[in-house]
C-alpha positions, 0 to 999 in steps of 0.5 A, a space after each residue: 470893578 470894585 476894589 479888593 485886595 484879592 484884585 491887586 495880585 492879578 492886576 500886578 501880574 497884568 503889569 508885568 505883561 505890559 512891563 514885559 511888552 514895552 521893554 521888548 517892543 518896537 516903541 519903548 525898547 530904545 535904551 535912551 526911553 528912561 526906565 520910568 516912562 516905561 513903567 508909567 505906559 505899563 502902569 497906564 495901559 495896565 489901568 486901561 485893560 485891568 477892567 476888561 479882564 476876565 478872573 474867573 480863571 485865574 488860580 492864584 498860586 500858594 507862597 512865594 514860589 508859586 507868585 514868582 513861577 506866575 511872574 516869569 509866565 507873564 514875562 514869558 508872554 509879554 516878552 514873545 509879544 513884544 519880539 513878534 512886533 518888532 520883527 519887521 524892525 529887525 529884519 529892516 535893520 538887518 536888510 539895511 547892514 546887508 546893503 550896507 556892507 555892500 555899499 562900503 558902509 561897513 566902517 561907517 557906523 554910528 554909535 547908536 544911542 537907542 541900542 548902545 551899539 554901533 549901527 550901519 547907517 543905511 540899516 538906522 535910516 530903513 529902521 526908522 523910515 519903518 518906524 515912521 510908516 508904522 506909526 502912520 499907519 497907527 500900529 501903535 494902537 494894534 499894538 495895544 489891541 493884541 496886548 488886550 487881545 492877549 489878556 482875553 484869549 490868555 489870563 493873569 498868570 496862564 499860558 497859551 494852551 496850545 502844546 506848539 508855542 515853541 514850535 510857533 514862535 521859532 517859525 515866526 521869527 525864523 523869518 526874520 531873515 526872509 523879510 530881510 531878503 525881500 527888502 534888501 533884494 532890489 538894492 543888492 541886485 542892483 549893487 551885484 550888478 555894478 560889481 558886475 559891470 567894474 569887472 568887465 570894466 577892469 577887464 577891458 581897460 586894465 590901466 583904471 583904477 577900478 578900485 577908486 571908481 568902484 567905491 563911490 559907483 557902487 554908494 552911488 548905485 545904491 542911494 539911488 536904488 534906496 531912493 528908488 525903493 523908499 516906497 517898497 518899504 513902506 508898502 511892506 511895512 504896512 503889509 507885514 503891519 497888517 499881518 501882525 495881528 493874525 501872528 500874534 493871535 497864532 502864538 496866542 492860541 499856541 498851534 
């Protein structure tokens, strides 16, 4: 591809997806990745894909205002490229503070340095066992295949055609919750089911305090079921990994 200065508009616009993408992502979102590294993997990966994409219909748009409103379409995009990959991270931190709080690990949390919050432990362990799993299961190259996928299908500065993105993106990340269900279902039955059995015990034998017992049953109870289930995890991270790219070709055609 020869140099023009016609080119560096489109090609800013490519960055800015990927900018888009990485601050929102699963791998570079983390508060403690500085900024600069951020813009330098979008610089790179906007060098990498800038070739393979098609110009022919990119439509630069008059002054100012024009630039800005072709911008915010490729924030938009990188932005709801970006959620939809981390959507089985979201719903693993999400299933770790359920079993958490049903564990007694509500007071517990730690100041996370990624986040800049505080975080249930048990939702920071399964989020990074996830994170783990991805990256050996290469998930850092499908995310890059659906950046470039996302250039093809979709221009510097367009939007997916369909006239259901809204509707799409609401139904995918809606199932955050239910990917939450799934992973945390095991170990909350079984968490159910100490609660359960203290009952019948405080039942029979009324003088124990089953308060003092119940505590450290139940986080027995559940890092034996988290032990237990480790490799449920990771066979949903590799099949929700293998599912992203089909939801990410779903927003990109819009329908």
């Amino acid at each position: 591809m020869i140099f023009s200065l016609d080119l560096v508009f489109p090609f800013l616009l490519v960055m800015v997806r990927c900018l888009t993408f990485y601050g929102v992502g699963p791998l570079f979102a983390q508060k403690k990745i500085p900024p600069q590294v951020q813009a330098l993997a979008s610089l790179a990966t906007a060098f990498a894909l800038f070739p393979t994409v098609d110009l022919s219909a990119y439509t630069p748009e008059p002054g100012l205002f024009g630039f800005a409103l072709l911008i915010a379409r490729e924030v938009l995009l990188g932005g709801l490229i970006g959620l939809i990959a981390g959507l089985v991270f979201a719903a693993l931190r999400f299933a770790g503070y359920l079993v958490g709080v049903q564990m007694g690990f509500s007071l517990a949390g730690i100041f996370d340095p990624g986040s800049g919050e505080e975080v249930p432990i048990v939702g920071k362990f399964l989020e990074m066992l996830g994170l783990l799993v991805f990256l050996a299961l290469d998930g850092h190259h499908i995310l890059l295949r659906a950046l470039g996928l996302s250039l093809e299908r979709v221009g510097p500065g367009q939007l997916p055609v369909g006239t259901d993105l809204i509707a799409v993106t609401t139904a995918i990340g809606s199932g955050v919750f239910l990917l939450a269900l799934q992973v945390g279902a095991p170990v909350l039955a079984a968490l159910f089911l100490t609660d359960t059995a203290l009952g019948f015990v405080a039942r029979a034998v009324p003088q124990m305090n089953v308060f003092l017992i119940g505590i450290p049953a139940k986080i027995a109870a559940g890092v034996a079921f988290l032990i237990v289930t480790t490799p449920l995890i990771s066979t949903f991270v590799r099949f929700h990994t293998e599912r992203m790219e089909g939801q990410l070709l779903q927003l990109l055609r819009g329908m």
